[in-house]
Legacy VTK file of the C-alpha trace (Angstrom):
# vtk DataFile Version 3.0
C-alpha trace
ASCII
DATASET POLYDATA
POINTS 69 float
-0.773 19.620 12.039
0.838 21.611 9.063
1.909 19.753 5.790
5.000 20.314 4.275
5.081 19.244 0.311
8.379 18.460 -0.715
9.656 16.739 -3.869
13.115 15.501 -5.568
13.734 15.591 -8.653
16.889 14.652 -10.899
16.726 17.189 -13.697
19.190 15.532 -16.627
21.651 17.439 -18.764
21.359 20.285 -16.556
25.286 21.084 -17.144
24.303 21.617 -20.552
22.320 24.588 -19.677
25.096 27.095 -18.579
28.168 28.394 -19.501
31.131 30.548 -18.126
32.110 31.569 -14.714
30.330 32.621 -12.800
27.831 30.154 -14.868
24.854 32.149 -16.986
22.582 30.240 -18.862
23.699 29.843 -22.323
22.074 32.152 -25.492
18.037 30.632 -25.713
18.483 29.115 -28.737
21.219 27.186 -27.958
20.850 23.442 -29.134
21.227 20.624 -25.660
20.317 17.279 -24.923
16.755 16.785 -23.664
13.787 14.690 -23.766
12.319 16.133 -27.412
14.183 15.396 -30.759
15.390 19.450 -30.691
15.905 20.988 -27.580
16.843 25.022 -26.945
18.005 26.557 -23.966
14.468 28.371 -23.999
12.545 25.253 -24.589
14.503 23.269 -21.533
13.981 26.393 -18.964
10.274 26.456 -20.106
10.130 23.008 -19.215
11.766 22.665 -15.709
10.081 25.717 -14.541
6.792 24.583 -15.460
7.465 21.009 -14.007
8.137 23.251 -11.120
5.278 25.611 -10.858
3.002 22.650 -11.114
4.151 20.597 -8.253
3.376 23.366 -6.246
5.969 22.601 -3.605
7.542 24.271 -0.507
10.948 22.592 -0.703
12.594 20.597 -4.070
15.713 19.104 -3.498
17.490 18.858 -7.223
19.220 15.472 -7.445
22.543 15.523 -9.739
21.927 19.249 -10.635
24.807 21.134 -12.180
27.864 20.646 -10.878
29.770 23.590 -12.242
27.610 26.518 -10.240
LINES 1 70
69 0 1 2 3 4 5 6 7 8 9 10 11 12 13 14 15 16 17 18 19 20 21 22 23 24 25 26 27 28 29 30 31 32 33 34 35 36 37 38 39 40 41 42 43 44 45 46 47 48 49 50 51 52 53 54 55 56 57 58 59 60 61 62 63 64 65 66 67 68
């Protein structure tokens, strides 16, 4: 029987990351709220996508992800 890996995840300040409409992420070295003491746009996308790439899954359901795209 085939697996299926799936996660959830419930990525905070993720509003914070875009801008506009339709929403683009904001200029990289924008300050936000995250988990370090200084957090850039750059530093946040770095993070989630690496979170990503190393759960290695086939479907991620994002919990309370932005609500303005």
């Amino acid at each position: 029987m085939a697996e299926i890996h799936f996660g959830v995840w419930n990525i905070e300040w993720m509003n914070s990351l875009f801008e506009g409409d339709p929403p683009q992420f904001k200029a990289g070295d924008t300050k936000v709220k995250g988990p370090r003491k200084n957090n850039t746009i750059n530093d946040r996308i770095a993070d989630i996508s690496g979170v990503i790439n190393e759960m290695d899954l086939q479907a991620l359901v994002v919990v309370e992800g932005p609500n303005r795209v």
